[in-house]
N, C-alpha and C positions, 0 to 999 in steps of 0.2 A: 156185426150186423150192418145191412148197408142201411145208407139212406133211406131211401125208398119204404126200405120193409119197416125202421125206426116211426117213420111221418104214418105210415099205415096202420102200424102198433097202435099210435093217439088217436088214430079215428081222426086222419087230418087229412081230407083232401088238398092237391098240388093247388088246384086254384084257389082255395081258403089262404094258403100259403101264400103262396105269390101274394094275393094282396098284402098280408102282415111284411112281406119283405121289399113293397112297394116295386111289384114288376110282375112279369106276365106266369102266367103258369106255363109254357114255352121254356122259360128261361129257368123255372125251378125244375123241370121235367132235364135237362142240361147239362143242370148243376146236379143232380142225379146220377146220370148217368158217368160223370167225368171222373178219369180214374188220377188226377190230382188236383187237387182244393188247393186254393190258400186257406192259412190259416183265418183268414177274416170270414172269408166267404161262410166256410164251415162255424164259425163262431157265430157269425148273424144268421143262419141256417138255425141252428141247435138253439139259439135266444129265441127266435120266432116260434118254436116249437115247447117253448118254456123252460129251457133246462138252461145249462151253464156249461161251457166247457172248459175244459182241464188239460193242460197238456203236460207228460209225465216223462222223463227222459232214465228208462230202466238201461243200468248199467250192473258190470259183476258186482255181487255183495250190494246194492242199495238203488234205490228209486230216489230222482230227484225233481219236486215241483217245478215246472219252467214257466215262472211268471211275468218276464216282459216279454217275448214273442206275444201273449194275449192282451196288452196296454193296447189303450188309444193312442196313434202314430207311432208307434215302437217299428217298424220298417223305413217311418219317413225320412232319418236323420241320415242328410245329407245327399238326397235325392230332390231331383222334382218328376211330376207324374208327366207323361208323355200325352198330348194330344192329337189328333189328326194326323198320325203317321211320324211324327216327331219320335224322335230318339230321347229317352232316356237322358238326364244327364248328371252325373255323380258329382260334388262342389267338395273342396278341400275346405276343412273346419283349420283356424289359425290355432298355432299353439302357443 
C-alpha cells in the first residue's frame, strides 16, 4: 500500500498531516511521492497517522524483529549532521 492511499484509508487529509508533523502539506505531498524514505521520516509519518512501525528483516527459514534502526539517535553514533552545504563528518570512537 502506498502512503498516499494508507493516509486516505484514515480519512486523513495532507494538510491535517502536515500540521501533526509540524510542516507544510507541500512537504508531506513529497514525502509521498519519494520512492526512498529514511527510516525516520517513515516512522514519524506512520506515528502521525497513529500507528507504530515495525521493521522486519525476512530471511530463509525465519523472520527477525529489527529493533535499533527504530531507537531515538540509532543513526547518530559517530556522525555529526551537516549544515548549510557542509559535509558530513564521521569521528573515530577511541577504543
Amino acid at each position: 500500500m502506498e502512503l498516499a492511499e494508507l493516509r486516505e484509508a484514515l480519512a486523513i487529509r495532507q494538510a491535517d498531516l502536515a500540521q501533526m508533523l509540524k510542516t507544510t502539506q507541500a512537504a508531506v505531498s513529497r514525502l509521498e511521492r519519494r520512492g526512498n524514505l529514511t527510516i525516520g521520516s517513515l516512522k514519524g509519518y506512520i506515528e502521525a497517522l497513529g500507528g507504530r512501525l515495525e521493521l522486519n528483516a525476512v530471511l530463509p527459514g525465519h523472520t527477525v524483529k529489527i529493533a535499533y534502526a527504530l531507537k531515538e539517535n540509532a543513526g547518530r553514533v559517530g556522525r555529526t549532521a551537516s549544515f548549510k552545504g557542509e559535509r558530513a563528518r564521521t569521528t573515530r570512537r577511541k577504543r
